[in-house]
DOMARKE-753765 format. One line per 5 residues: number of its first residue (from 1); their letters; for each residue x negated, y, z negated of C-alpha. Coordinates in steps of 0.25 Angstrom, whole numbers. Each point is the difference from the previous one (the first is absolute). Layout:
N
NUM> A> X,Y,Z | ...;
# end
This chain:
240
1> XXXXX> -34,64,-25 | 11,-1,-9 | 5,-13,-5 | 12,-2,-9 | -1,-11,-10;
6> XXXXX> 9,-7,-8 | -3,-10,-9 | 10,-13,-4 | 1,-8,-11 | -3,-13,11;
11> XXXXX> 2,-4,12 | 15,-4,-1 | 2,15,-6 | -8,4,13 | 8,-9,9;
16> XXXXX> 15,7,-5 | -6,13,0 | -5,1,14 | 11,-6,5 | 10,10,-5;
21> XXXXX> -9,8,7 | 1,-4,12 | 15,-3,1 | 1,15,-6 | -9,5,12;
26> XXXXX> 10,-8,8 | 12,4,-3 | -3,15,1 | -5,1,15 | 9,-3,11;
31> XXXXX> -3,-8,11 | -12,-11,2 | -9,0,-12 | -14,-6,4 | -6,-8,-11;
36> XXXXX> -16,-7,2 | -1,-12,-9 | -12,-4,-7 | -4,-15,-3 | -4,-5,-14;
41> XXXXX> 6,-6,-13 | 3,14,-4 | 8,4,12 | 7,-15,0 | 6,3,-13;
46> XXXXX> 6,12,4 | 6,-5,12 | 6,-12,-6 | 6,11,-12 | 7,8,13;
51> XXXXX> 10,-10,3 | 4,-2,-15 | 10,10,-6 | 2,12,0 | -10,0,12;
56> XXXXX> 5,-8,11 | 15,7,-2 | -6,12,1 | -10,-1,12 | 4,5,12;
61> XXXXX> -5,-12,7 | 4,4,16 | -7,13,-2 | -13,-5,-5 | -11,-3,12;
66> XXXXX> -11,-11,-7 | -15,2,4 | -14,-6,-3 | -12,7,-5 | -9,-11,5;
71> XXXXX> 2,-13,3 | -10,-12,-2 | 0,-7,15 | 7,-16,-3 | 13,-4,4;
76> XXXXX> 12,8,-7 | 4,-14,-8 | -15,-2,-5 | 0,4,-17 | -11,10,3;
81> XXXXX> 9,9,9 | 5,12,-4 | 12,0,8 | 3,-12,-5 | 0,4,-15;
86> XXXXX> 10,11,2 | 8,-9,8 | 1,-11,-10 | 1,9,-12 | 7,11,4;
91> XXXXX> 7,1,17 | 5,-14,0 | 9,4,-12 | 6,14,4 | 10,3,12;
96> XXXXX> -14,5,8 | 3,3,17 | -10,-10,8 | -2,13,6 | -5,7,-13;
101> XXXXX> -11,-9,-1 | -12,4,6 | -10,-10,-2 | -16,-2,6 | 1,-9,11;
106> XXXXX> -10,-10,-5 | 4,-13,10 | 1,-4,13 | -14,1,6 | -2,14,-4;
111> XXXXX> -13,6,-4 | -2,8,-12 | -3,12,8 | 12,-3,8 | 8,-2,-12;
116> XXXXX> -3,14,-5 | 3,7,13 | 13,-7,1 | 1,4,-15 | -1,15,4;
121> XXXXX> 9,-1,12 | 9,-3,-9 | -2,13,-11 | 0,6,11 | 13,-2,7;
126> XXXXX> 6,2,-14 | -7,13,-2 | 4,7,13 | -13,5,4 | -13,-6,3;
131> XXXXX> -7,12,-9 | 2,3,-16 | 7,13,-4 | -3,1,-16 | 13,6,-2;
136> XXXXX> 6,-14,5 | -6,-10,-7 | 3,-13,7 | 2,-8,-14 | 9,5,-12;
141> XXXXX> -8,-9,-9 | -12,-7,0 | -5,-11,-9 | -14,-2,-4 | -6,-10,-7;
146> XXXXX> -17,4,-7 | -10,-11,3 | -13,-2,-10 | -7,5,10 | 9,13,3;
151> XXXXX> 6,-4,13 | 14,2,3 | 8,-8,11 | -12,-6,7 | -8,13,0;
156> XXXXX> -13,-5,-6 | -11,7,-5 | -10,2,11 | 8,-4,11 | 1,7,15;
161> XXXXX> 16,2,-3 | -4,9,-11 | -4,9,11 | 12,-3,11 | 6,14,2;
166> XXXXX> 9,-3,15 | 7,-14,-4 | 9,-2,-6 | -3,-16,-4 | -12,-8,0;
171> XXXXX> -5,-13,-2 | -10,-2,-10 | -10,-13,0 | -12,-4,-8 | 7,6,-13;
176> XXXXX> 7,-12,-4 | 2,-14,3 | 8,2,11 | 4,11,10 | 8,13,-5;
181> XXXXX> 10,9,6 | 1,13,-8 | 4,15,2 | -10,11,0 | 0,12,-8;
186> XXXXX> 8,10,11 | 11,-12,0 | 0,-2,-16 | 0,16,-2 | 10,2,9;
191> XXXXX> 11,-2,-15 | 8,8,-6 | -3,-8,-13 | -12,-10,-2 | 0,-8,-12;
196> XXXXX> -12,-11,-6 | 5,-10,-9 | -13,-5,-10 | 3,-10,-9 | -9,-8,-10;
201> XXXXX> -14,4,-9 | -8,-7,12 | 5,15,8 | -3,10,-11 | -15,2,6;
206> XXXXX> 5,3,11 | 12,7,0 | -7,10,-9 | -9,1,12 | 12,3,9;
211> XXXXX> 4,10,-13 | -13,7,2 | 3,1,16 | -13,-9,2 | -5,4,14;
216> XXXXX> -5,-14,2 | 13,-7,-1 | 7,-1,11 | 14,1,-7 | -6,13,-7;
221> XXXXX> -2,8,15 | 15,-3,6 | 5,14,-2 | 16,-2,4 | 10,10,6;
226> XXXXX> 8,0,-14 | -2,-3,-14 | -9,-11,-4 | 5,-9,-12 | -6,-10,-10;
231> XXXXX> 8,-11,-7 | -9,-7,-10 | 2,-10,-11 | -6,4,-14 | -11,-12,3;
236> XXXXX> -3,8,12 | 3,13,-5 | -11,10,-6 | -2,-2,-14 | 3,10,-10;
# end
């Protein structure tokens, strides 16, 4: 498939560049706009440039539903958390509804399977239907980060989500260190734009994998409902 890259001078340049995206993708659409976040340093620095000016004044903050592309399973104030990095870089410093916040339960007993069904329930109940329509994408934008090893959210090479096709969120185990929560394809395709963010020489490698649409990376199969975005840095970025 098609990707659309855009290389940047660095990841600060990246950082103001995608977020004047995003608040232009905002502003233009009325009603919600459904945005899945990605963790990482890359995506940190962009939250944390969306509430500076001109940003934050022009985000329409009470329209803008947050999401989770994958969530690792720890408590929401662990470090580790993904919630938890958008919160303290980005929603705790923006005039954000409780209600707009639409985080993986991770606490309270539950179980990771649990957490991921309650997860999808919740997509769900936003969506308005229990089934995909590809001419209604269920997100406006989603975020993607580019591992080394071409996962993206918590869809790792070789693992049974790669092949879900019905749900909608699964938990992921024996990956990493902990327990995962991640979308599956149908959800992460269900966009109207999906953008990865790569940043740093240690991604070249890879990214020109993605670049070449590498079959083996996971990141590489997601085939979205509209167009599909790359924001690099010039250390990331092919070179010349």
């Amino acid at each position: 498939m098609t990707r659309a890259l855009e290389v940047l001078a660095d990841a600060e340049t990246l950082a103001h560049r995608v977020a004047g995206w995003l608040v232009d993708l905002a502003v233009s659409k009325s009603g919600d706009f459904a945005i899945a976040l990605s963790g990482g340093a890359t995506p940190r620095r962009l939250y944390q440039t969306l509430v500076t000016s001109p940003y934050r004044e022009a985000t329409p903050w009470s329209r803008i539903h947050w999401f989770w592309g994958d969530e690792r399973f720890v408590p929401c104030t662990d470090s580790a958390s993904n919630y938890h990095m958008a919160q303290e870089a980005m929603l705790a410093h923006a005039p954000v509804p409780l209600l707009n916040i639409h985080r993986i339960p991770t606490e309270g007993g539950i179980s990771p399977d649990a957490a991921a069904a309650a997860y999808e329930q919740d997509l769900k109940r936003f969506y308005g239907a229990a089934r995909f329509d590809r001419a209604r994408p269920l997100f406006d934008v989603t975020l993607l980060g580019l591992g080394p090893d071409g996962h993206t959210a918590s869809l790792f090479p070789g693992a049974p989500a790669l092949d879900e096709t019905r749900r909608w969120a699964v938990a992921v185990t024996g990956e990493s260190a902990e327990p995962r929560i991640t979308l599956t394809y149908p959800a992460l395709e269900s966009s109207r734009q999906v953008a990865f963010l790569v940043c740093g020489s240690d991604k070249r490698a890879i990214l020109n994998r993605l670049l070449d649409d590498d079959a083996e990376l996971p990141a590489a199969r997601l085939r979205p409902a509209g167009p599909c975005h790359v924001f690099a840095d010039a250390a990331a970025g092919p070179q010349a």
